[in-house]
VEXBABA-386877 format. One record per residue (C-alpha): residue in one letter; x, y, z. Coordinates in steps of 0.5 Angstrom, whole numbers, plus 500, padded with zeros to 3 digits. Layout:
! residues N
+---+-----+-----+-----+
| r |   u |   v |   w |
+---+-----+-----+-----+
| A |   X |   Y |   Z |
...
+---+-----+-----+-----+
END
This chain:
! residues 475
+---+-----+-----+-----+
| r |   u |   v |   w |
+---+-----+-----+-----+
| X | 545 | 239 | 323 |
| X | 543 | 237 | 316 |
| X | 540 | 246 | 316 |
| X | 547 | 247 | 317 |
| X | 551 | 243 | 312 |
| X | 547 | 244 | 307 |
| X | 546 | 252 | 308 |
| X | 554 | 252 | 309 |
| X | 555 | 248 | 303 |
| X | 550 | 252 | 299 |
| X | 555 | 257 | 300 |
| X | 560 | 253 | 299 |
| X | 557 | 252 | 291 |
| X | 556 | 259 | 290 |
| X | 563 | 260 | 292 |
| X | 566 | 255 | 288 |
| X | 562 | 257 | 282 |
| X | 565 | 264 | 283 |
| X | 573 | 261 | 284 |
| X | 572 | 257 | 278 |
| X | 570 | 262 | 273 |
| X | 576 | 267 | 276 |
| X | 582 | 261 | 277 |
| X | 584 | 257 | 272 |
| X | 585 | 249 | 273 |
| X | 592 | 250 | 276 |
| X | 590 | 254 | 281 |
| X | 586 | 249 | 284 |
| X | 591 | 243 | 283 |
| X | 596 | 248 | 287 |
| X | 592 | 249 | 292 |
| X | 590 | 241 | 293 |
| X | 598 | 239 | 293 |
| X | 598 | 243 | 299 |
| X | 592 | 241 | 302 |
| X | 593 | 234 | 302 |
| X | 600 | 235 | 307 |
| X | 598 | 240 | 311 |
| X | 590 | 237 | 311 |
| X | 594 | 231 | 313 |
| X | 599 | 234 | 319 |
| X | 592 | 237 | 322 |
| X | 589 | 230 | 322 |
| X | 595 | 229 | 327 |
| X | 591 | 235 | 330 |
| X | 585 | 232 | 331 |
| X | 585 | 227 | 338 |
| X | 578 | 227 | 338 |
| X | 578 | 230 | 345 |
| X | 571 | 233 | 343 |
| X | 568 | 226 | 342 |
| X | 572 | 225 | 349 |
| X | 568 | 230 | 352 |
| X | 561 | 228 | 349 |
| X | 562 | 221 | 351 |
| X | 564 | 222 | 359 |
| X | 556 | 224 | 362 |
| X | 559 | 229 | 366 |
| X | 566 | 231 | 365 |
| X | 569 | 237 | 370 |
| X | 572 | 244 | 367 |
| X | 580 | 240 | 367 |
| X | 576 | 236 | 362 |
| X | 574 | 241 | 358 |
| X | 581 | 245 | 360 |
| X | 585 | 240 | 358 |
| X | 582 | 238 | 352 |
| X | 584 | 245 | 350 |
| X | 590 | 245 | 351 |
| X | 591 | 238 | 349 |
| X | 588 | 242 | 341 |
| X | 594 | 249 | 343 |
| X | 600 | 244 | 344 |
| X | 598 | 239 | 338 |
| X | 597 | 245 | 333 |
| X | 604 | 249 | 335 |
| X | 608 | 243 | 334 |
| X | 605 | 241 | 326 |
| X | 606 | 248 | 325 |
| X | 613 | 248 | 327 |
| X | 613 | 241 | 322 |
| X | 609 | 243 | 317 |
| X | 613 | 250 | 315 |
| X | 620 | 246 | 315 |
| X | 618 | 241 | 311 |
| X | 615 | 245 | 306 |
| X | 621 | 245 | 302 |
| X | 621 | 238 | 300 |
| X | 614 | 237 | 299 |
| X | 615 | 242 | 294 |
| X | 621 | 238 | 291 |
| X | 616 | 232 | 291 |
| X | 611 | 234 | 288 |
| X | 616 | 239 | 282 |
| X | 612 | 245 | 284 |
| X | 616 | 250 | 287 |
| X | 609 | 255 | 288 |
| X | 606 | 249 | 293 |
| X | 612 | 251 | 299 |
| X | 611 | 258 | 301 |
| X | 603 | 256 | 300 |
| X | 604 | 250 | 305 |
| X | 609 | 254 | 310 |
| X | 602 | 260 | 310 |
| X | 597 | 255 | 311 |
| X | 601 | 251 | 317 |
| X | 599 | 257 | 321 |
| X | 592 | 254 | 321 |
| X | 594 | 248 | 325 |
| X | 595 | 253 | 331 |
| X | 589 | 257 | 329 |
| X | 585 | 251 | 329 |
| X | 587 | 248 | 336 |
| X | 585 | 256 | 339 |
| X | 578 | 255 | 338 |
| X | 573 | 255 | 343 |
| X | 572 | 248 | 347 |
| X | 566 | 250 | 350 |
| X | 563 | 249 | 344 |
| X | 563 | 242 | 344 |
| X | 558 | 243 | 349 |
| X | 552 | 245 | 343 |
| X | 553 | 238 | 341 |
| X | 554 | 234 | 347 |
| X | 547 | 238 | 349 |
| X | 544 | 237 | 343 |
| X | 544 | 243 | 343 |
| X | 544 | 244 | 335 |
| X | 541 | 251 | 334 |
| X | 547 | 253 | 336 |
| X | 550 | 249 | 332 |
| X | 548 | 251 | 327 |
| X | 549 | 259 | 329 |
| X | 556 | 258 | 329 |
| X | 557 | 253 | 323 |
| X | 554 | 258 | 318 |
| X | 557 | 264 | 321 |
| X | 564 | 261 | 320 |
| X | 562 | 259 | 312 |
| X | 559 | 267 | 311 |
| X | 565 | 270 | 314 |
| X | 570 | 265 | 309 |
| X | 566 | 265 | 304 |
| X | 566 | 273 | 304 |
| X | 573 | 274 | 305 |
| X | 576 | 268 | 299 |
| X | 571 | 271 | 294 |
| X | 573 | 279 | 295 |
| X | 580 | 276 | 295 |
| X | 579 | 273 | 289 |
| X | 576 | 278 | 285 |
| X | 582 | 284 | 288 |
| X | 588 | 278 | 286 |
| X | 586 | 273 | 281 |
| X | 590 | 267 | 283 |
| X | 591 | 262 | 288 |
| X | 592 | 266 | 293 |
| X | 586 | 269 | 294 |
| X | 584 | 262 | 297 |
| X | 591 | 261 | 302 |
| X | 589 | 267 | 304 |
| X | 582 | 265 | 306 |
| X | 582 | 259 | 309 |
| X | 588 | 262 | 314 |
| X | 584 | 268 | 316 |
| X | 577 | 264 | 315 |
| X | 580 | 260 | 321 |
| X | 582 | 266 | 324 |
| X | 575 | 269 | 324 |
| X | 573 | 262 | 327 |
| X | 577 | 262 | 333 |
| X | 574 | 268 | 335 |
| X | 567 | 267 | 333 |
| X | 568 | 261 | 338 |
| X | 569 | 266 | 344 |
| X | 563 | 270 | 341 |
| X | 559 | 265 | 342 |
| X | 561 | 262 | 348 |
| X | 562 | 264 | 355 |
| X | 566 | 258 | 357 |
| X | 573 | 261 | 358 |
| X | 578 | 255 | 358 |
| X | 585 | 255 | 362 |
| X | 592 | 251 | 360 |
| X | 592 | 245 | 364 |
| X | 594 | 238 | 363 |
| X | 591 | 235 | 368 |
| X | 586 | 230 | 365 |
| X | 591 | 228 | 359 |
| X | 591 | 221 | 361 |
| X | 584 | 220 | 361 |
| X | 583 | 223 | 355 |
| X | 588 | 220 | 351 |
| X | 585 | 213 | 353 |
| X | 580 | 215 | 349 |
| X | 583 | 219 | 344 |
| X | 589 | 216 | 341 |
| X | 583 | 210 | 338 |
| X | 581 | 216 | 334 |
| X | 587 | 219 | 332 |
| X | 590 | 213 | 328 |
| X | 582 | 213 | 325 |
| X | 582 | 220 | 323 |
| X | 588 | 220 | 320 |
| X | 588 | 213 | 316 |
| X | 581 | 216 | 314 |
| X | 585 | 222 | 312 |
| X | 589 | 217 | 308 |
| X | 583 | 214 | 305 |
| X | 580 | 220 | 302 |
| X | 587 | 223 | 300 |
| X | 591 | 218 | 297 |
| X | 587 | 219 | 290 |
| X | 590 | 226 | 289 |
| X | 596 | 225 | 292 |
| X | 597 | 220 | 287 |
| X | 594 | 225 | 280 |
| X | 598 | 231 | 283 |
| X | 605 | 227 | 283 |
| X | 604 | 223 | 276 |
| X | 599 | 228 | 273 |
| X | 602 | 235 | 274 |
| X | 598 | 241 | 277 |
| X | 593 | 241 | 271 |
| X | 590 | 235 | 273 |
| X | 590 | 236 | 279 |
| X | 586 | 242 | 280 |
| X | 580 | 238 | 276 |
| X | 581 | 231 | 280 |
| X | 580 | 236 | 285 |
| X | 574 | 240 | 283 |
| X | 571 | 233 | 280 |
| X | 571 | 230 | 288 |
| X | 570 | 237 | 291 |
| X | 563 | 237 | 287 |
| X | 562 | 231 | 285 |
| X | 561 | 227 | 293 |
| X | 559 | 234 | 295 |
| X | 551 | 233 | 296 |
| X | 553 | 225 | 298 |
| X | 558 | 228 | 304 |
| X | 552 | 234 | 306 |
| X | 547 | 228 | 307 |
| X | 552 | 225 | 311 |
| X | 557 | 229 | 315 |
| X | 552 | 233 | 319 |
| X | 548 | 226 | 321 |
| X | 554 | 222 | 324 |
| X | 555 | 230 | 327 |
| X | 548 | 230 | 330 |
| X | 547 | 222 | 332 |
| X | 553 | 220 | 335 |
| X | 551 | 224 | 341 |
| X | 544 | 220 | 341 |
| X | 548 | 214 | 340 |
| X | 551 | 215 | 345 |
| X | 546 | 215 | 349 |
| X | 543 | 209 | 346 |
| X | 548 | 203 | 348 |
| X | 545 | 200 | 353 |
| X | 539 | 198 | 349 |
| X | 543 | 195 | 342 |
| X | 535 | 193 | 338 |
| X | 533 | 201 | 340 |
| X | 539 | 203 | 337 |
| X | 539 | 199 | 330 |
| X | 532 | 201 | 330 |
| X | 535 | 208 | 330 |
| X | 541 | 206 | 325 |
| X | 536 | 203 | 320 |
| X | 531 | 209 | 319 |
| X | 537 | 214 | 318 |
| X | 540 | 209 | 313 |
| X | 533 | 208 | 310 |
| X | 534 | 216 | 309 |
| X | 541 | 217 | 307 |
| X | 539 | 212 | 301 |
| X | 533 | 215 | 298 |
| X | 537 | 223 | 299 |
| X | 545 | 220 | 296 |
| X | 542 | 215 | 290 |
| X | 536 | 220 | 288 |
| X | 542 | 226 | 288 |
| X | 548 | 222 | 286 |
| X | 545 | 218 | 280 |
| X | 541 | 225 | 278 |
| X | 548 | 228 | 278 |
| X | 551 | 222 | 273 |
| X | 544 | 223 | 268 |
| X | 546 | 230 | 267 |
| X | 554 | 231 | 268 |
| X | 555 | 234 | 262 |
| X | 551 | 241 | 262 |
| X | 551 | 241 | 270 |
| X | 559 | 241 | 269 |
| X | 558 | 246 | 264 |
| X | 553 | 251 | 268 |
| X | 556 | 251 | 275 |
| X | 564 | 251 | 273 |
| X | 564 | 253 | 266 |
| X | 566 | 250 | 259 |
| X | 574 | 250 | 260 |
| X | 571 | 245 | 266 |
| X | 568 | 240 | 261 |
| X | 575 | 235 | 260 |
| X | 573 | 233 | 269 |
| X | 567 | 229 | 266 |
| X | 569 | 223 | 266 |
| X | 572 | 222 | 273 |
| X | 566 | 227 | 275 |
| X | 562 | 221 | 274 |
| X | 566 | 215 | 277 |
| X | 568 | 220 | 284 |
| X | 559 | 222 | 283 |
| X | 557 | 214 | 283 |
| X | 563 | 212 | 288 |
| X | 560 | 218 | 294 |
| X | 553 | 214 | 293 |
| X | 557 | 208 | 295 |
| X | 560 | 210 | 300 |
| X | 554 | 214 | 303 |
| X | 550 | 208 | 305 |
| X | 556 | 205 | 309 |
| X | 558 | 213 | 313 |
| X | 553 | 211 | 319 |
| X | 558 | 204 | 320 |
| X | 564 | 208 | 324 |
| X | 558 | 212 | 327 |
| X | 555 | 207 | 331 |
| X | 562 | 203 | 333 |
| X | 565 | 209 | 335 |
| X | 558 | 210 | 340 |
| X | 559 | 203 | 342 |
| X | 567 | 204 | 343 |
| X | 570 | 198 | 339 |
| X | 574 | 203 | 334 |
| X | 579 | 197 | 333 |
| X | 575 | 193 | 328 |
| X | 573 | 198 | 325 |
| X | 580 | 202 | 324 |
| X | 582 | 194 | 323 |
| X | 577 | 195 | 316 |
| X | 579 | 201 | 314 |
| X | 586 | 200 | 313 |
| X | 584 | 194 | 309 |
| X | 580 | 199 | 304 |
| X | 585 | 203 | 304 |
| X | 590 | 197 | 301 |
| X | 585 | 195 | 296 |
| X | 584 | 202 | 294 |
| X | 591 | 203 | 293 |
| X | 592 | 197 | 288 |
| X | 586 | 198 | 285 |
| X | 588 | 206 | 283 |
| X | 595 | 204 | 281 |
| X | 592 | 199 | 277 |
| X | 588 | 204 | 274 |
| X | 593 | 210 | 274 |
| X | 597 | 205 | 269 |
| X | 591 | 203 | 265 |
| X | 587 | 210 | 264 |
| X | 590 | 215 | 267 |
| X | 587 | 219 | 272 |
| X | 580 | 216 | 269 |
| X | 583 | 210 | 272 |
| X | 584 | 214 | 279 |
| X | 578 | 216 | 279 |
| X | 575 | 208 | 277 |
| X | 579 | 206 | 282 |
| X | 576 | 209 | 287 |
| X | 569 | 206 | 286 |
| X | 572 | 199 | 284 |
| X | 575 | 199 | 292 |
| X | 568 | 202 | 295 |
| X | 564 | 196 | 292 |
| X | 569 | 191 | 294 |
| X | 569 | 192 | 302 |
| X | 562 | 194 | 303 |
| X | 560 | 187 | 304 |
| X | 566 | 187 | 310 |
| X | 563 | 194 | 313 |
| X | 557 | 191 | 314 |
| X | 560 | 184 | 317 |
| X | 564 | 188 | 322 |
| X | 557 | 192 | 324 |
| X | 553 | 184 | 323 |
| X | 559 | 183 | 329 |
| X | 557 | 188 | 334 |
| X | 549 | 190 | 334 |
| X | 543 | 185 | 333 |
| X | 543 | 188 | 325 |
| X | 541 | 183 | 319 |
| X | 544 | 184 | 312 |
| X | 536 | 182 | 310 |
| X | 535 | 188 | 314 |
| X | 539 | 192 | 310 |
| X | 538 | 190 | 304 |
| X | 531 | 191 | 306 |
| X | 531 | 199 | 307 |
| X | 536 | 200 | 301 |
| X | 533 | 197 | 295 |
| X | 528 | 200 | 293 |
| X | 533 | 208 | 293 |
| X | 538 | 205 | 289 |
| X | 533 | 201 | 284 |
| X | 529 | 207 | 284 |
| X | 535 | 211 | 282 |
| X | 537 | 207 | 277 |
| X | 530 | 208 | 273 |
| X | 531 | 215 | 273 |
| X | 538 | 215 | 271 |
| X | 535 | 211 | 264 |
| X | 529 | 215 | 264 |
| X | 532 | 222 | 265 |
| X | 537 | 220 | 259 |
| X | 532 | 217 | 255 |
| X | 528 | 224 | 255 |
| X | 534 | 228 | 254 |
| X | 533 | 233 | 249 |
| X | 540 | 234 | 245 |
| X | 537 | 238 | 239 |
| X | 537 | 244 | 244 |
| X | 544 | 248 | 246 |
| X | 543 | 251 | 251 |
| X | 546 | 247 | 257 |
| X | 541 | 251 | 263 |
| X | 535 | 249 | 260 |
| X | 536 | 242 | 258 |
| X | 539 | 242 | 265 |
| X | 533 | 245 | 268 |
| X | 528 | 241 | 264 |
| X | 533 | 234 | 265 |
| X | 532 | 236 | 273 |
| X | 525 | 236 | 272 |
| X | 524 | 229 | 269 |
| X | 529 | 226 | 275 |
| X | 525 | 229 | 280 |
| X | 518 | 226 | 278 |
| X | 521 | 220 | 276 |
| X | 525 | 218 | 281 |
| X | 519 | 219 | 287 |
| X | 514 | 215 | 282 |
| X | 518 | 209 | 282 |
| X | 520 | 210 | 288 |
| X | 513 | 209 | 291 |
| X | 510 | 205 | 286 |
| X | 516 | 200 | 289 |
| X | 514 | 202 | 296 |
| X | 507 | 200 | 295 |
| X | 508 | 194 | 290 |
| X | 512 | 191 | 297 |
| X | 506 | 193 | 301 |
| X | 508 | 200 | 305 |
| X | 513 | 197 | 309 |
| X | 516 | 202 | 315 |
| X | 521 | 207 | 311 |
| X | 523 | 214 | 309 |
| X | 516 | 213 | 304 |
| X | 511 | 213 | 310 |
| X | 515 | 219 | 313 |
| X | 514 | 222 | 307 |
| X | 506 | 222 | 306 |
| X | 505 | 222 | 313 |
| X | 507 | 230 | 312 |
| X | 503 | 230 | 306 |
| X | 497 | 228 | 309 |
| X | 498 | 232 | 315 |
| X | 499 | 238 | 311 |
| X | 493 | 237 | 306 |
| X | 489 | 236 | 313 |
| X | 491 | 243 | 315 |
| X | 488 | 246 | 308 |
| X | 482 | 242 | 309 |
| X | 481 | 245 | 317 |
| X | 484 | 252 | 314 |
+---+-----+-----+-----+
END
């Protein structure tokens, strides 16, 4: 799972890389004021009837035909929603371009609701080659056909274009690759829905959580803004999401099977959170250390004006990253209420934290915000999760103190060895890149073996290492 994250988002990078040099910041400040509504009516979408099917241990084809036109039914009906609205949005935001933009995306809604059902089978079977088969592929066929756009039109077109035709291309390639062929029916609506109503109001409070700090840069600060508020979050909590998504994807069917033997799932819980640390903390506080020329050499100079809020949007991904595997394991354990519970209060306390920095620093202030909110709620996360397996906050403390201390030597470390005489922004890159990685690994098992070589990713590590150096020896 973590293969086909990063594989899609490798090129979903080359991608972005491409778009930024070809577009101008207002082209993606477009594109985001119309993704926040229509990303929004797809949250209503989304019941989670894939979940459903993978909780149930041997659900029936009027599950899966159900489920199907469960997806069909929703999708028509925010189509149909979305492309009358549209002419408000627009007046909202002052952005007469966004209507016809949200009224030919509205159309994905449909198209998403048509894709294969029987794929959901590759996760429920752990079946995650397939998995992986089929992400990629959709990734390619997208990237392919927004890029050429881009070249041949050279606006914002290029990408409303291809996120309509790539959710085109996904529904077909789902028949491809799978032969399960569903049926309109209705006949497990009840059963589904008793699952799945628990995950609609998760998803789209959760839709609200990760979009409310655009919608708000997007209707106080105009288009050009927008576009780089949305570049910085799309970069910046890029490498964070890829550590985390594909595990919570690919563990919640493992968790699943775990809930009857709560310390066997803590274990398992504790150890991907020990990974998730080391992976998001060495990234994140890496990208902060060398902000500057990354933003120059991947976006361009006429991007260098995000730096700011790149910043505060990277740290708050790190944040955010140690609590994602949370809502995985109470989904598993089926207790969303609380959960749903908690994330409606952090989206309170982010949205006073974001006003009040909108007021003071503008959308640097947003983009504050947004960290100050994750640093508060991160000790009621964990309460909320103390409450429903045996898991301690001295457990926790104790598979991630030694990732973010190592992450923040590297950080003073890679500043301190910064070399500003040279002006050639790949290079310092490269030669920054460099120092980060030695220096975060050195301190990060000096620490390990200063606390005397406790279980965590560390012996993962060295395992490998010595396993691998055994078979050159023997060789």
């Amino acid at each position: 799972m973590l293969a086909m994250r990063w594989c899609m988002r490798l090129i979903g990078i080359v991608s972005t890389a491409i778009l930024a040099r070809l577009l101008v910041p207002e082209d993606f400040g477009i594109i985001a004021m119309a993704m926040i509504v229509v990303g929004f009516a797809e949250m209503f979408a989304y019941l989670g009837v894939d979940l459903a099917l993978i909780q149930k241990k041997d659900p029936t084809r009027d599950f899966y035909d159900t489920a199907w036109t469960i997806n069909i039914l929703q999708g028509a009906i925010l189509t149909a929603i979305l492309f009358l609205l549209a002419p408000f949005i627009g007046g909202f935001f002052d952005e007469p371009r966004v209507v016809l933009v949200i009224q030919f995306l509205a159309f994905r809604a449909v198209a998403i609701g048509m894709e294969n059902i029987g794929t959901v089978a590759f996760r429920k079977e752990l079946d995650f080659a397939k998995e992986f088969r089929f992400g990629v592929c959709k990734k390619i066929l997208s990237f392919t056909l927004t890029v050429s756009l881009a070249f041949w039109l050279e606006n914002y077109w290029a990408i409303v274009i291809g996120l309509l035709g790539g959710a085109i291309m996904d529904v077909l390639l789902s028949y491809f690759l799978h032969p399960f062929r569903p049926k309109l029916s209705l006949s497990k609506f009840t059963e589904l829905w008793a699952f799945s109503v628990w995950i609609l109001i998760r998803h789209v409070v959760h839709f609200a959580l990760d979009r409310i700090d655009e919608f708000i840069v997007g209707k106080m600060f105009g288009t050009r803004a927008m576009g780089g508020y949305y570049i910085s979050a799309y970069v910046g909590t890029m490498p964070a999401n890829e550590v985390v998504m594909p595990l919570a994807r690919g563990l919640y069917p493992s968790y699943v099977k775990m809930i009857d033997d709560p310390p066997r799932l803590v274990e398992s819980y504790l150890k991907v959170l020990g990974m998730v640390s080391v992976l998001c903390m060495s990234i994140c506080f890496g990208m902060v250390a060398v902000s500057h020329d990354l933003i120059h050499v991947f976006l361009g100079e006429r991007w260098l004006y995000i730096q700011p809020v790149f910043d505060f949007l990277v740290m708050y991904a790190g944040v955010f990253s140690i609590t994602s595997g949370i809502g995985t394991v109470m989904m598993a354990m089926d207790r969303f209420r609380p959960f749903v519970l908690l994330t409606v209060l952090h989206l309170a306390v982010l949205v006073t934290f974001i006003l009040i920095g909108s007021h003071y620093w503008g959308v640097k202030g947003v983009a504050a915000g947004r960290l100050v909110a994750i640093i508060i709620v991160l000790p009621l996360m964990f309460l909320v999760l103390k409450a429903v397996v045996p898991v301690t906050f001295g457990r926790i403390i104790f598979v991630t103190w030694r990732p973010l201390v190592a992450g923040a030597a590297m950080f003073f470390i890679v500043r301190f060895f910064h070399i500003g005489a040279i002006d050639i922004p790949a290079l310092t890159l490269a030669m920054d890149v460099m120092v980060g990685v030695v220096s975060f690994v050195v301190c990060l098992f000096l620490l390990w073996i200063a606390q005397g070589r406790p279980e965590g990713p560390e012996n993962v590590v060295v395992g490998y290492v010595l396993k691998f150096l055994r078979r050159k020896a023997n060789g």
